[in-house]
C-alpha positions in Angstrom: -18.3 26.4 7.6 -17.3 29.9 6.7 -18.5 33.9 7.8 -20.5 35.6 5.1 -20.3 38.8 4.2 -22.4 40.0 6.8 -20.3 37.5 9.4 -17.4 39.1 8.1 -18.7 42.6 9.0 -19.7 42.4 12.2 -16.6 40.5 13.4 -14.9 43.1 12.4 -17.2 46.0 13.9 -17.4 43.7 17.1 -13.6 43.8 17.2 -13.4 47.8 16.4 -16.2 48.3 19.6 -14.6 46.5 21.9 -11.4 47.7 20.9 -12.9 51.4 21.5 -14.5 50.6 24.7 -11.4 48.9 26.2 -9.3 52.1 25.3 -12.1 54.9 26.1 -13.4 53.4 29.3 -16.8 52.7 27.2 -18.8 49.8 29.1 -21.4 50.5 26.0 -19.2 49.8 23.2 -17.6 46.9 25.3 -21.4 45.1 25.6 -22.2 45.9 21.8 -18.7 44.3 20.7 -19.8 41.1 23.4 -23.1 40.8 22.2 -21.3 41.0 18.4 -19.0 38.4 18.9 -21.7 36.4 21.4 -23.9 36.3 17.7 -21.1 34.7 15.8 -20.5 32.2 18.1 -23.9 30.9 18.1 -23.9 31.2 14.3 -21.4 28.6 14.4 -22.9 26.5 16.7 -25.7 26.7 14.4 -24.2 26.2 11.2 -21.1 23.6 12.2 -22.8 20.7 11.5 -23.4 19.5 8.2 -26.5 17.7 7.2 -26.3 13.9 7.4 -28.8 13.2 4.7 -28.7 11.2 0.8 -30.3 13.1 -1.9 -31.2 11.8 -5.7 -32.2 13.9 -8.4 -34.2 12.5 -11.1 -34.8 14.8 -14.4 -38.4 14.3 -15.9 -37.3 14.1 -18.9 -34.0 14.4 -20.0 -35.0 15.3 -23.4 -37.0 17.9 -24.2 -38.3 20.2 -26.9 -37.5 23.9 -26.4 -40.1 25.8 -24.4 -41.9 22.4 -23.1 -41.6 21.6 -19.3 -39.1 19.8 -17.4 -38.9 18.7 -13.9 -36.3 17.8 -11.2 -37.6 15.4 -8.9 -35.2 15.9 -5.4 -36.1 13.0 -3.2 -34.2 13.6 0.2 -34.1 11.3 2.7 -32.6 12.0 6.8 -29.5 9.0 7.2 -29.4 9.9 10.9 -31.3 8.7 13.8 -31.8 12.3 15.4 -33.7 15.1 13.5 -32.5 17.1 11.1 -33.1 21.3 11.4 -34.3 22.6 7.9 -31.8 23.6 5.2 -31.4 24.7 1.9 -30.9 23.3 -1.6 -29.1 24.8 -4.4 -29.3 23.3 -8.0 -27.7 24.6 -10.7 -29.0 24.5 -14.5 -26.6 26.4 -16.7 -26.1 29.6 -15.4 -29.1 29.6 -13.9 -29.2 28.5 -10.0 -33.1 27.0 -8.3 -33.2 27.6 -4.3 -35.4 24.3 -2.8 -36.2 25.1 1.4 -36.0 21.3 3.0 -38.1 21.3 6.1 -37.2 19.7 9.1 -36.7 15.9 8.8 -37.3 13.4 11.7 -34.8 10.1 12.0 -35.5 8.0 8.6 -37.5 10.8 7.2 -38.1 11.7 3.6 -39.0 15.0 1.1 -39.8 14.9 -2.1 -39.5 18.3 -4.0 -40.1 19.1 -7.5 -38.8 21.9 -9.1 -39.2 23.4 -12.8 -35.6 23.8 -15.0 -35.1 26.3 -18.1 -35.7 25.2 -21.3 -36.3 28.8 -22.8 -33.0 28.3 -25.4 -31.6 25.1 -27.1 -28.7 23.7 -25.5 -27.2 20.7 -23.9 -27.6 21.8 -19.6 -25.6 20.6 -16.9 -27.5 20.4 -13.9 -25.7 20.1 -11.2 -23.9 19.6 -8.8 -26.4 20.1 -6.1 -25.2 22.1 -3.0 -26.7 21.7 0.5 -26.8 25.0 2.4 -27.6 25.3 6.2 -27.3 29.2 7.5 -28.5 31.0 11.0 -31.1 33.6 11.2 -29.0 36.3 11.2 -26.9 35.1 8.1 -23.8 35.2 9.6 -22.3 32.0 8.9 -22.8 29.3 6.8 -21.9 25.7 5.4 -22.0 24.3 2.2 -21.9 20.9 1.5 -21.5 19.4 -2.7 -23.4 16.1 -3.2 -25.3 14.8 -6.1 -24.7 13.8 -9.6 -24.6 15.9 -12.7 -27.0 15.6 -15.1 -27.7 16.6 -18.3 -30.8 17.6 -19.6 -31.1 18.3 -23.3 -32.9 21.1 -24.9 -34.2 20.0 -28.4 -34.8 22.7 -31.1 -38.6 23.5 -31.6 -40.6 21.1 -33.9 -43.3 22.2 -36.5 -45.5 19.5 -37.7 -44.8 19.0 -41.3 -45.0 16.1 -44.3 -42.3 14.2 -44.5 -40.4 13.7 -48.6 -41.0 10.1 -50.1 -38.5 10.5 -52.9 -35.5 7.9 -53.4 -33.6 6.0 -55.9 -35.1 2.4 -56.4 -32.4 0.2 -57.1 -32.2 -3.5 -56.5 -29.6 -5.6 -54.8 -28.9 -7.8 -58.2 -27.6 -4.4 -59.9 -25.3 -4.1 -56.9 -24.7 -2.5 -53.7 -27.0 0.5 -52.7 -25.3 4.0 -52.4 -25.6 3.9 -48.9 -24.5 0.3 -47.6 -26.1 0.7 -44.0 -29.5 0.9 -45.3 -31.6 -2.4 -43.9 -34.6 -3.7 -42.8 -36.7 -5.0 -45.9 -37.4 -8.1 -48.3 -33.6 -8.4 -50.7 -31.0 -10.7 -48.7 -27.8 -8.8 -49.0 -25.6 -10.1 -46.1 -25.4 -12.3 -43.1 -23.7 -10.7 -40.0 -22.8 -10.9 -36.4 -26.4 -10.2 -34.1 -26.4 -6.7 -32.6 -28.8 -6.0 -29.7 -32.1 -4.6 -31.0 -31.9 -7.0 -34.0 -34.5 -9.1 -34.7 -35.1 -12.0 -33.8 -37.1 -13.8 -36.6 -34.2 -13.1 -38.3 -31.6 -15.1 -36.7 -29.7 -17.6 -39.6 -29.3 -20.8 -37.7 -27.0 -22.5 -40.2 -24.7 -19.4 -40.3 -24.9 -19.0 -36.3 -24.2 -23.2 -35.7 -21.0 -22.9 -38.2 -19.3 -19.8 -36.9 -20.4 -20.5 -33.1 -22.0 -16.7 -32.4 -25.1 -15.4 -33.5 -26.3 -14.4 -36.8 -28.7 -12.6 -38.8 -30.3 -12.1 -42.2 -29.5 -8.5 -43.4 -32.3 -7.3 -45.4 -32.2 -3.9 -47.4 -35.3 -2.3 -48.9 -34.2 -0.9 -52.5 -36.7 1.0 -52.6 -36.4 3.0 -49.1 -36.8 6.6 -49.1 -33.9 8.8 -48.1 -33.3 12.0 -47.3 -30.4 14.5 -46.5 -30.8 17.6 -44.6 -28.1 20.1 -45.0 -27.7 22.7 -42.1 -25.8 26.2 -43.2 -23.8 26.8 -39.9 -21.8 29.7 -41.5 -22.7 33.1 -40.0 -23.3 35.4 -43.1 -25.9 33.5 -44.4 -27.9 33.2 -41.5 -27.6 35.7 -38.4 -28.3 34.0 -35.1 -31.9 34.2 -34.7 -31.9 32.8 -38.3 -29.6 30.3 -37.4 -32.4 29.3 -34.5 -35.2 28.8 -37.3 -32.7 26.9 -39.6 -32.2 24.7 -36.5 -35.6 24.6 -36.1 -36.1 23.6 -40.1 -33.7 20.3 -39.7 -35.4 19.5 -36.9 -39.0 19.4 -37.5 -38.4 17.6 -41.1 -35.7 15.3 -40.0 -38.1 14.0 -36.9 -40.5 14.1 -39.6 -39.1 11.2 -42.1 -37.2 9.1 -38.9 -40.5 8.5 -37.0 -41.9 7.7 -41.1 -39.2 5.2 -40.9 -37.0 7.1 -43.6 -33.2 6.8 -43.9 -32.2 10.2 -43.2 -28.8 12.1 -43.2 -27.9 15.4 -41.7 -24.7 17.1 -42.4 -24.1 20.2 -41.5 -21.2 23.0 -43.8 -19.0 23.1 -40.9 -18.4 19.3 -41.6 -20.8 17.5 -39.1 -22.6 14.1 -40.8 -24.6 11.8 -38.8 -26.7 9.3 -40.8 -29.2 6.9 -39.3 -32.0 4.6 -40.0 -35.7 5.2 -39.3 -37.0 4.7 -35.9 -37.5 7.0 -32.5 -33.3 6.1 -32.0 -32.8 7.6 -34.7 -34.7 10.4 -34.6 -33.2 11.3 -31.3 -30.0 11.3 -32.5 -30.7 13.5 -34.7 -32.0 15.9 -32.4 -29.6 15.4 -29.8 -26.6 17.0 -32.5 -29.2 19.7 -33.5 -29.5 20.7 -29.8 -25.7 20.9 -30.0 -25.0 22.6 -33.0 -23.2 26.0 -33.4 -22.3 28.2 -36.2 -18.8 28.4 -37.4 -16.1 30.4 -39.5 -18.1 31.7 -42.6 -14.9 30.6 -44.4 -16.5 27.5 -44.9 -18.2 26.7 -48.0 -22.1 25.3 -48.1 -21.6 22.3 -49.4 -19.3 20.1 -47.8 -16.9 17.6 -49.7 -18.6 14.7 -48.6 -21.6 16.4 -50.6 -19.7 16.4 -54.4 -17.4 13.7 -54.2 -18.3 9.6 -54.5 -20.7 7.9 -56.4 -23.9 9.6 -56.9 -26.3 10.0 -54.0 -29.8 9.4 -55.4 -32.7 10.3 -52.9 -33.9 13.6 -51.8 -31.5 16.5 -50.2 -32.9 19.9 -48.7 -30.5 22.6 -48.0 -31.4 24.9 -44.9 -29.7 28.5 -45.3 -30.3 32.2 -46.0 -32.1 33.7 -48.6 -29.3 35.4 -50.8 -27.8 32.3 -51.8 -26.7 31.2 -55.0 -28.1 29.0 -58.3 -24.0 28.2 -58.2 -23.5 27.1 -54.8 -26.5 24.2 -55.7 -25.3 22.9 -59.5 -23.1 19.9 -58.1 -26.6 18.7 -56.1 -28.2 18.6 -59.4 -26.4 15.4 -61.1 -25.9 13.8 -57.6 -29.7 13.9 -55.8 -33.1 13.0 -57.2 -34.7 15.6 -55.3 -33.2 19.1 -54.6 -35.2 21.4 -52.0 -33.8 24.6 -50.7 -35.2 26.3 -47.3 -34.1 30.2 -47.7 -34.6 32.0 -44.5 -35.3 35.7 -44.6 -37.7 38.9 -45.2 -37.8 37.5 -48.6 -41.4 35.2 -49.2 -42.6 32.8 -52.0 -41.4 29.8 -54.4 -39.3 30.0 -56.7 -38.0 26.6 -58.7 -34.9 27.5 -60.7 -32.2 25.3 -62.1 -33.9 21.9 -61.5 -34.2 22.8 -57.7 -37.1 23.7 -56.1 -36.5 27.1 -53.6 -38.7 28.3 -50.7 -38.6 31.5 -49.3 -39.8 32.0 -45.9 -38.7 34.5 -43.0 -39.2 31.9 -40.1 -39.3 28.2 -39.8 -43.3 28.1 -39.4 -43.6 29.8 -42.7 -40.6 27.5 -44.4 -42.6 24.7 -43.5 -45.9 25.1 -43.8 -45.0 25.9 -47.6 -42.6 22.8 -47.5 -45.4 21.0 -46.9 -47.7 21.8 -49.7 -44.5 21.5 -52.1 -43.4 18.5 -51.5 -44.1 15.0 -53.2 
């Protein structure tokens, strides 16, 4: 328990009064300073006592696209067995702070409150922790009590509907080991390995699993699954912020796209970020979990990192999100390396524009990039 401001103040005018009316003879200013200090004592009568109750916080949903609703669900619940007076709740989310009044509670009682968080800007939030407030009428006093649990709600980038790309490299297992080893899940037998929770079960090799004593499955790749690389500019020249929001925005929308399609897909971003993941809602979440994360870096990076030109040849489709004044230069190792080669410039500049054996769209937001994405692609 602890004065506030105004506590603070008329403690020390109560003082000052009584001070004065003690020296001057004053019974006046003696009463006001009485009455002063008579205020602050019941303020901390009121206020000593901390509330006895539990309180859980549920966020409804955790994940969420940007500009969509989310909820906190604050279930409170009176531990005592004598009533509790009303009191206040403060939640932080960011640097944003949500005020929750908890009524009066009876011995076993219970509250629930809901209460709507900010998802105006992309971002990983910490909400929390949750502070308990009880003050006096007057707001002379007051005691804060911490409880709770952080939690963390993540902001997705916004997601335009768009057509996902089909392209890939067919190549079959007898010719060798696919470019990308951790592609699975169709008819060629390349390995047998140790069971992994979410595996399937029809899948289980019994003969394999009696010999070595643990579990194991059939691991099946498709040579002929699509895949797709998304490659984010993060450097600053290239794409001011708000650019930098509809490039977000880009990756997003076609890498949710080709995961819920079932597509491998890979994001990387130029400031040296690569995540790559099969098809599936896990995946997709993934990948917009780093692309609720992701920041721009030093422009002294280049676009394309090294894990872009070096190794054996990629196949499949790539699409580079940056700005519009790129160059044909910046693209030519893609060429040899990628099936498929799909630049997203962002800027005032508009229209299509194939060059070099790439295909480049020019749009000046990620509605426009897409929609012509969408009637471009194979």
């Amino acid at each position: 328990m602890r004065l506030t401001g105004r506590g603070i103040s008329v403690l020390v005018g109560s003082i000052v009064l009584y001070g004065l009316g003690e020296l001057g003879g004053y019974t006046f200013f003696r009463a006001l300073g009485g009455i002063g200090i008579g205020a602050l004592i019941a303020a901390t009568l009121l206020t000593v006592r901390q509330p006895h109750v539990s309180v859980k916080r549920g966020l409804t949903p955790d994940r969420v696209e940007r500009g969509r609703p989310a909820l906190a669900t604050l279930r409170v619940r009176n531990e005592g067995t004598r009533w509790q007076p009303a009191f206040a709740a403060h939640d932080s989310a960011g640097v944003e702070r949500q005020q929750v009044r908890i009524r009066r509670l009876g011995p076993a009682g219970e509250a629930t409150y809901r209460y709507e968080l900010p998802t105006t800007r992309r971002g990983r939030i910490q909400v929390g922790p949750l502070t308990l407030e009880r003050t006096d009428p007057l707001g002379l006093a007051v005691n804060r009590l911490a409880t709770g649990e952080v939690a963390t709600l993540w902001v997705h980038p916004k997601r335009h509907a768009t057509r996902t790309v089909v392209a890939g490299r067919p190549r079959h297992h007898h010719l060798g080991r696919t470019a990308d080893d951790s592609l699975r899940g169709s008819a060629d037998l390349r390995d047998v390995r140790p069971y992994v929770v979410g595996d399937e079960v029809r899948h289980l090799h019994w003969k394999a699993t009696a010999r070595t004593g643990q579990l194991m499955v059939r691991d099946f790749v498709d040579p002929d699954q699509p895949r797709l690389t998304v490659l984010l500019d993060t450097r600053t020249e290239p794409l001011p912020e708000a650019l930098f929001e509809e490039g977000v925005e880009v990756a997003a929308s076609i890498l949710f796209a080709a995961s819920m399609a079932g597509h491998r897909c890979r994001l990387i971003t130029s400031a040296g970020a690569d995540i790559a993941a099969p098809g599936g809602a896990l995946a997709s979440r993934q990948f917009l979990d780093e692309l609720c994360i992701v920041e721009q870096k030093d422009d002294r990076d280049a676009l394309l990192p090294r894990s872009l030109t070096t190794g054996a040849s990629s196949g499949g489709a790539i699409v580079v999100v940056t700005g519009v004044r790129g160059t044909a230069n910046d693209l030519a190792p893609l060429l040899v390396r990628y099936s498929s080669v799909t630049v997203l410039g962002l800027g005032p500049v508009h229209g299509v524009a194939p060059i070099l054996g790439a295909r480049v769209i020019l749009a000046a937001d990620a509605a426009e990039a897409l929609q012509q994405w969408s009637g471009v692609i194979e």
